[in-house]
Every structure is written in structure tokens, then in C-alpha cells.
N, C-alpha and C positions, 0 to 999 in steps of 0.2 A: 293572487300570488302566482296562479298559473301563466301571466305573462312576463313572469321572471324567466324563464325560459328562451323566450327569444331575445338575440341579441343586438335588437335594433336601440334600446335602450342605451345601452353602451355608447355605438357609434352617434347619437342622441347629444349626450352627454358632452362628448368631445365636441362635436358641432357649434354646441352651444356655450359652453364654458371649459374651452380647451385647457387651461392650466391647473384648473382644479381638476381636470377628469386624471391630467398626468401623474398629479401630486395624488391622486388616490390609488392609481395602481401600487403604490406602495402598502397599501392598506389590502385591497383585493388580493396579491398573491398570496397571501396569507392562510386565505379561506381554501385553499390548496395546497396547502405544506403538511407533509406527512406524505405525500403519495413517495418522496424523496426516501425515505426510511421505508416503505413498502418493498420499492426496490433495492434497494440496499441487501436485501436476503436473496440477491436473484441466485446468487451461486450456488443456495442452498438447495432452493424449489424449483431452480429451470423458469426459463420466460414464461412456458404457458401457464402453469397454476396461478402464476402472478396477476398475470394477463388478462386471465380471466376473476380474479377476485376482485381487483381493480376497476371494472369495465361492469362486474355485474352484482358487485354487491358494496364497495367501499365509497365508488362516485355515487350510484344512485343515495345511498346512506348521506354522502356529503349534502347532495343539493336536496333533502327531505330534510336535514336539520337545519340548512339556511333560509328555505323556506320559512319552514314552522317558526323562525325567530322571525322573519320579516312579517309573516302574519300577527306573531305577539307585538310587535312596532306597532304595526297598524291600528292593532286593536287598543291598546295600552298607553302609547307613545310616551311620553319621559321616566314613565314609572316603569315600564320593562327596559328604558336604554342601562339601568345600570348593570346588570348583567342577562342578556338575552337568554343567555344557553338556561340558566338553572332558573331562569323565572320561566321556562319552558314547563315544567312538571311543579304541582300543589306541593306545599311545605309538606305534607308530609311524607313524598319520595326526594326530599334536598338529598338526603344522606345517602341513598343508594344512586343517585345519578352523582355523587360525590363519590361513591365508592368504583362506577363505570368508569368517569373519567381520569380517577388513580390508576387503574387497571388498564386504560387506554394510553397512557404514559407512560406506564409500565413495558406494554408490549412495544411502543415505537422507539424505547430507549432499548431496549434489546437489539432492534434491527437494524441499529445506527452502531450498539455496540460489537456487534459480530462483523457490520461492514467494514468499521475502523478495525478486528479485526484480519480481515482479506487483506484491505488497502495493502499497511501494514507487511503481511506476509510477501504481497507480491512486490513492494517495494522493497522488500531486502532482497528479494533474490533475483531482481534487476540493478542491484548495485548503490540505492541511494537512501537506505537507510543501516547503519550497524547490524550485525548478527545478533537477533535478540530469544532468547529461552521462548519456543511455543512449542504446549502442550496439544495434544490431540484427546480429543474429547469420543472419539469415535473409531471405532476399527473397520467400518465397511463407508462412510463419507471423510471424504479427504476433508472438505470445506469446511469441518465441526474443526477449530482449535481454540485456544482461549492463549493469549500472550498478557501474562501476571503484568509488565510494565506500564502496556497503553490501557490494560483496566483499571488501574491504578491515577495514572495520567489524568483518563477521564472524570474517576470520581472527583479529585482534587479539582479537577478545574471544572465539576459543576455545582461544589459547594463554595467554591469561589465566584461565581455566577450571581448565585441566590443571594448570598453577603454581601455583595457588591451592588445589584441591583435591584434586591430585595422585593419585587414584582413581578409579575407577568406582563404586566403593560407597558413596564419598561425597560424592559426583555427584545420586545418585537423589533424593535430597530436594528439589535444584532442581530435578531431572528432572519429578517426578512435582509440583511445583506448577504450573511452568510447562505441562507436558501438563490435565492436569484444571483449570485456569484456562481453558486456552484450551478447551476443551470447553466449561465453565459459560458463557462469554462466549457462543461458539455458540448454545445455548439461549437464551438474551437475545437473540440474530437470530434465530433461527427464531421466536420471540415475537412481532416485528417484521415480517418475513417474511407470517407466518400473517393478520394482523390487518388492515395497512397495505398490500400488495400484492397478498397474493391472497385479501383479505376473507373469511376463515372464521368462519362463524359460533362465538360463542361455546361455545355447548354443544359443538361436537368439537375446537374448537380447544384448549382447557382442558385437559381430559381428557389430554390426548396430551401439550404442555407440561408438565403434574403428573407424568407417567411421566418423564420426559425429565431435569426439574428434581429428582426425588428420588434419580436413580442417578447425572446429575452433581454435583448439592450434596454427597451421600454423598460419593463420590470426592474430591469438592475439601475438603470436611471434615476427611475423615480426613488428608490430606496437611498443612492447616493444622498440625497439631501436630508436621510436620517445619521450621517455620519458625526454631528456636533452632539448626538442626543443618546449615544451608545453604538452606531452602525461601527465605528473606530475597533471595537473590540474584536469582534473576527476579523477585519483586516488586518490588524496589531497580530495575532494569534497564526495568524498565512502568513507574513511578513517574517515571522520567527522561525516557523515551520520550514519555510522555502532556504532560509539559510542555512539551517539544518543539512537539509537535503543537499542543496548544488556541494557547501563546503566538503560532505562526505563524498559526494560523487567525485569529486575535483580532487580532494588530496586523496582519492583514494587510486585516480590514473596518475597522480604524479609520483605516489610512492612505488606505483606497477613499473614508470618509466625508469624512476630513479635504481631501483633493483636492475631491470631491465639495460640498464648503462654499463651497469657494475658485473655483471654474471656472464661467466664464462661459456666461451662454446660448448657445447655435449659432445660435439667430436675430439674434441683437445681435449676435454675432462677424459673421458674412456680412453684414448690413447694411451695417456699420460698414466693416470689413476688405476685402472682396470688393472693394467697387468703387472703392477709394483704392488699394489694391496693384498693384504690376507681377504681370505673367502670363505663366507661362513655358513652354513647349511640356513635356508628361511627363506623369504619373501619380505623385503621394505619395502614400502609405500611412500615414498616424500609426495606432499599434498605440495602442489604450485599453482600460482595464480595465472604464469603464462605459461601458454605451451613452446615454450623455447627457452635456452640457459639451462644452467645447473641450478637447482635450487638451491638457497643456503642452508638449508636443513643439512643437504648433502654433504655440501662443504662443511660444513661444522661437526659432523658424523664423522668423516674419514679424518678430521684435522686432528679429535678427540680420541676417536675410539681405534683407528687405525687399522680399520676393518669394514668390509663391503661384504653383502649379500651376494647370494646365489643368483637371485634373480629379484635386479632392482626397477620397481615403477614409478615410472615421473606420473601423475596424475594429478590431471587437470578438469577442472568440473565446472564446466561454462552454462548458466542460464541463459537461455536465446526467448527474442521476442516474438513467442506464442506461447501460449496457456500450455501446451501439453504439446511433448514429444514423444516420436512412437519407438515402445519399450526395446524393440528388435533394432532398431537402427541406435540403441545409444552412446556405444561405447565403439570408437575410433582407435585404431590400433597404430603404431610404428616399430618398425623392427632397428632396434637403435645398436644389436653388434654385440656381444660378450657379456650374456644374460642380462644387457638393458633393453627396457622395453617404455616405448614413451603414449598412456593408456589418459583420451580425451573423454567422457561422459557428459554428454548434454541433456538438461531437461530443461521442459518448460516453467514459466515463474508463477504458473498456479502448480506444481508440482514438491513434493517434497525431495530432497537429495539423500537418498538413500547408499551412502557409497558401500557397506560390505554388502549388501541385498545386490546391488547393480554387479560389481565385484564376480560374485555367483553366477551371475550369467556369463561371464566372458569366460571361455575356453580354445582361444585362439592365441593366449598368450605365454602358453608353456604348459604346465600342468594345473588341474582345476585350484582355484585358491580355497585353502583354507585356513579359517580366522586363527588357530591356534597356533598357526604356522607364519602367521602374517604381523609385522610389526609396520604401524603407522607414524612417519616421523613429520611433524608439522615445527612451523616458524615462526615465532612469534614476538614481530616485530616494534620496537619502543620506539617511537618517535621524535627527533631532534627538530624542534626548529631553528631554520636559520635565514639567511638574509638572500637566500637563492632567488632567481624566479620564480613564480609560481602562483601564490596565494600572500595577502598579506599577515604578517604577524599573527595580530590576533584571529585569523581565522584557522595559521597551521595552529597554534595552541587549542583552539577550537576541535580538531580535528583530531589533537591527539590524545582529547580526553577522551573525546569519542570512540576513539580506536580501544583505550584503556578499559572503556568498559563496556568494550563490546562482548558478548556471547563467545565462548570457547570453540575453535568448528571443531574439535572431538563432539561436543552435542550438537552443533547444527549438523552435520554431514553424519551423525548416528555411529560413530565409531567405537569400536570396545574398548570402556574405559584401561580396562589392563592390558591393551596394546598397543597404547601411544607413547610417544618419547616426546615433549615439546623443546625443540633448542632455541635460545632467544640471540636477536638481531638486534644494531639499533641500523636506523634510517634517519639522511637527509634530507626534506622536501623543501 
């Protein structure tokens, strides 16, 4: 079994019965799925503990138990093919390598569910997923949260799994597309990566992508032709997913633009507004998505209550694309003229948005804020669809259930609940 190791076997293989060796990589990637969920916790543990658990205790562990099973082949042949792994150990350790392998599934569905986790978090606060309720599990690791909905999501849809396809062996099909998809996709970010961030030159970047793309394409290839047999389902399931996403991204700049049509200049507002209105001793906060116009909070405030603060902030909270932005550069000031002030906070989409924390640091914008002193006025806008440009029908309806039930930003953005005002909009898209 010690010449299982080299891999001239392989190329062997291929040489000699090329179409079967293809249609087997389907089966082979297999015997290496999990390292996928290994990393999955990288934001937990940092690349090197990983790195090295991987490299010196979890591969060596891999190809010790594919061995030992090709030995038991060897030795046994039809009467160990029905299950390799557990005719590895005498009847009577079945039950405790039954209880290993529970506890081994155990741990790699944690590290798939904390990753969907991350995903998750950074995809909302890059823009293509709703505002949704995450808890923090930890006070000194940011990367600890638990979001009640995609924990939820997940159970459902892997009891619906099990009931559906009622085995493990005919499991692998979705198994092995959704693993070597998600690999191929990888390749297409390190493409990204290579090019756009850390500018490698063409000539070595190529090379290394073509190795990369020919053993993931391979993989994801051969898996293609388990798509009649269950591969259909993770695709079905990305297929859904992805619509998800773009429609949120998509009606979520044309509802920015369509506000954006509609909103008034800040120099005409103050002009105009400032010096006709009563002025009231405080600090408002109107939360806006761009940094330019009057919000409609505002307008709907003065339309209502006929009355302006002392010292009013436009605030605007933009996630930019890198993990983490540094705390001293966050908070962007303009001096807008007769106690306005128009106040930009950036952070990164592995960060959480802390607006009265962030708030605290700025003292460049009048006198230090304080929350008992500060009212937050937010907008919260109902969705019309209609027959405009943009998205079709059933996708703005799509869009605006989503919006419906989306996360309040008084809790994403940590706000005091007994210092928010919500005024509500409705919107064209």
C-alpha cells in the first residue's frame, strides 16, 4: 500500500483508460472534502494554526485511513467493499468508530456553520444581502456571532436533505458539485486576487491560474455528469441564492437613485429651512444612505414637527471593500453652515457598525456628543412597485418583501432604543 503514494498511478490510469480515469475524479475529490470546512473557521484561528493542523495532523490522518481501507480491499475484496471505513475495526469497536464519526460530523458542521455565518455577515455589509439580527457570542473576538435566521435556514434545509435523499451515497452527487464548484469559483478569486490587488504580473500569474483551473475544471467536470443523479440540487439552491443577492443589490441602487432624483439640495434646504424654523436645544442624527440631499427623515421632521435642532447630523455609514478600517481615520467631517453638519463613518465588511461608539470619538464637530442629548431620526421606506425601468415586476415585488423584512438599522447600527424617531417613506423603483 506504500506505493499508493506515488503518483504515477494516476497518470497510469489516464494513459491507459482515459474516460474512465475522468469519470472517476468525480469519486476521488471526495476523499478530500472536509479540508473545505477546515478552512471555513480561518477567521476564527488565523491561517497558521490552520495551516499547520492541516499539513501535519489532518492530511497525514486522511491518507492513514485510505490506506488502511485499501489494505482491507486487498486483503478481504468483496466482503470489505460494502463498507471500507467501519470493517476497518472488529465488531466490537463498530459503536465507538460510530460514535467518532458522529462527533466528526459534528465538528465539520460547525465549521461550515460559523462560515455561513461570516459569509453572511460580510455580505450584508457589502450591500447584497438584507439587514438581518446577529448576535455576538463574544466580547473580546469580533468573528464569534450566531445570526438566528441562517441557523435556522440551515437546519431546515438539512432535514430536508436527509428526507429527500435518504442516504449518504446518494448524497455524494450534490456533495461533490457543490464542493468542486465551490473550489472552481475560488480559482476565479484568486484570478481576481492575483491581478486587481496584488498586481502580478502576467507572465507568473497565468501559469499558476492554468495549473489551478485545469485540476479544478477537471474535478468540477467530471462531477457535472452526476447532475441527472442529485448534482441539480446545489445548483437549484446557487441558482436561488444568486437571485436573492443581485435583486437585493439592484433594487437596492435603484431605490438609492430614485431617492437620489427626488432630494433636495442641502444648500437650498438650509437656506430656505434654517432660518424660518424654531430651534430646539439637542443633537439629531438623520441616518442617510448617500451622502448628498436632504434626507426624508428631515423633511418629514420639519414638515411634522416644525422644528430643527441645534446642531443637526446627516450621517452616513459606508462599508468600503477591505476587512477593516483604521479606527482614527473613520469619521469624515463637513462643515454644512448654521449648526449643520454632514458626518461620513466608514468601516470595513468584516467590522461591526458601531454608530453611538464611533459618535464618541468625533470631537471636531461641535461639542462632544452625548447620547442623552442625541435623538436618531431614521427612514423607513415601503416599497411601490411599478412599471419604471429597472428590474422586472416580479423581481421589484421580490425586493420589497425583502426590504419588509429586513433587520431595523436602530439594531444593526446599535442605536439607543429610546432615541430613535422612525418616519416612514413610500418609494418608486
Amino acid at each position: 500500500m506504500l506505493w499508493a503514494l506515488s503518483p504515477h498511478y494516476a497518470v497510469e490510469f489516464f494513459i491507459i483508460d482515459p474516460e474512465r480515469a475522468f469519470l472517476a475524479l468525480g469519486s476521488v475529490v471526495l476523499a478530500v472534502t472536509g479540508a473545505e470546512a477546515l478552512y471555513a473557521d480561518m477567521g476564527h484561528f488565523g491561517r497558521k494554526p490552520i495551516g499547520l493542523s492541516w499539513l501535519f495532523f489532518v492530511l497525514p490522518a486522511l491518507i492513514l485511513n485510505y490506506m488502511g481501507q485499501g489494505a482491507l480491499l486487498f486483503r478481504d475484496g468483496r466482503e470489505a467493499l460494502v463498507s471500507p471505513f467501519y470493517n476497518l475495526a472488529p465488531e466490537s469497536l463498530q459503536l465507538p468508530l460510530v460514535i467518532l464519526a458522529t462527533m466528526a460530523a459534528v465538528i465539520a458542521s460547525q465549521a461550515v456553520i460559523s462560515g455561513a455565518f461570516s459569509v453572511t455577515q460580510q455580505a450584508i455589509q457589502l450591500g447584497f444581502i438584507p439587514r438581518l439580527r446577529i448576535e455576538h457570542t463574544s466580547a473580546s473576538t469580533a468573528g464569534q456571532i450566531y445570526i438566528p435566521l441562517v441557523n435556522g435556514a440551515l437546519m431546515v434545509m438539512v432535514i430536508l436533505l436527509v428526507l429527500f435523499f435518504r442516504t449518504s451515497s446518494n448524497l455524494t452527487s450534490a456533495y461533490g458539485i457543490a464542493v468542486t464548484g465551490a473550489m472552481f469559483i475560488d480559482t476565479c478569486l484568486l484570478g481576481v486576487v492575483l491581478f486587481r490587488l496584488w498586481n502580478w504580473p502576467k507572465i507568473a500569474a497565468i501559469p499558476l491560474l492554468a495549473i489551478f483551473f485545469t485540476v479544478d475544471g477537471a474535478y468540477f467536470a467530471a462531477n457535472l455528469t452526476k447532475v441527472p443523479a442529485g448534482g441539480w440540487f446545489p445548483l437549484l439552491v446557487g441558482f436561488i441564492i444568486f437571485t436573492f443577492l443581485t435583486t437585493w443589490s439592484k433594487g437596492r441602487q435603484l431605490m438609492i437613485d430614485r431617492m437620489h432624483e427626488a432630494a433636495m439640495p442641502i444648500k437650498v434646504f438650509i437656506g430656505s429651512a434654517a432660518s424660518s424654523a424654531s430651534r430646539v436645544p439637542g443633537t439629531a442624527v438623520f441616518m442617510t444612505s448617500t451622502a448628498d440631499g436632504v434626507p426624508h427623515a428631515l423633511l418629514h421632521n420639519l414638515k411634522h414637527n416644525k422644528v430643527l435642532h441645534e446642531r443637526v447630523i446627516l450621517l452616513t455609514v459606508k462599508i468600503v471593500g477591505q476587512p477593516y478600517w483604521p479606527a482614527h481615520d473613520r469619521a469624515v467631517r463637513e462643515e454644512l453652515g448654521d449648526g449643520f453638519h454632514r458626518l461620513v463613518l466608514r468601516y470595513g465588511f468584516m467590522e461591526d457598525a458601531d454608530v453611538p461608539a464611533a459618535l464618541r470619538q468625533v470631537h471636531n464637530c461641535g461639542a462632544d456628543f452625548k447620547m442623552m442629548d442625541t435623538s436618531f431620526f431614521l427612514s423607513r421606506q415601503t416599497l411601490l412597485a411599478s412599471d419604471k425601468p429597472g428590474m422586472m415586476i416580479w423581481r421589484e415585488k421580490l425586493f420589497a418583501w425583502m426590504l419588509r423584512n429586513a433587520e431595523s438599522a436602530m439594531e444593526f447600527f446599535r442605536l439607543p432604543t429610546n432615541r430613535v424617531v422612525e418616519l416612514g417613506s413610500q418609494v418608486e423603483i
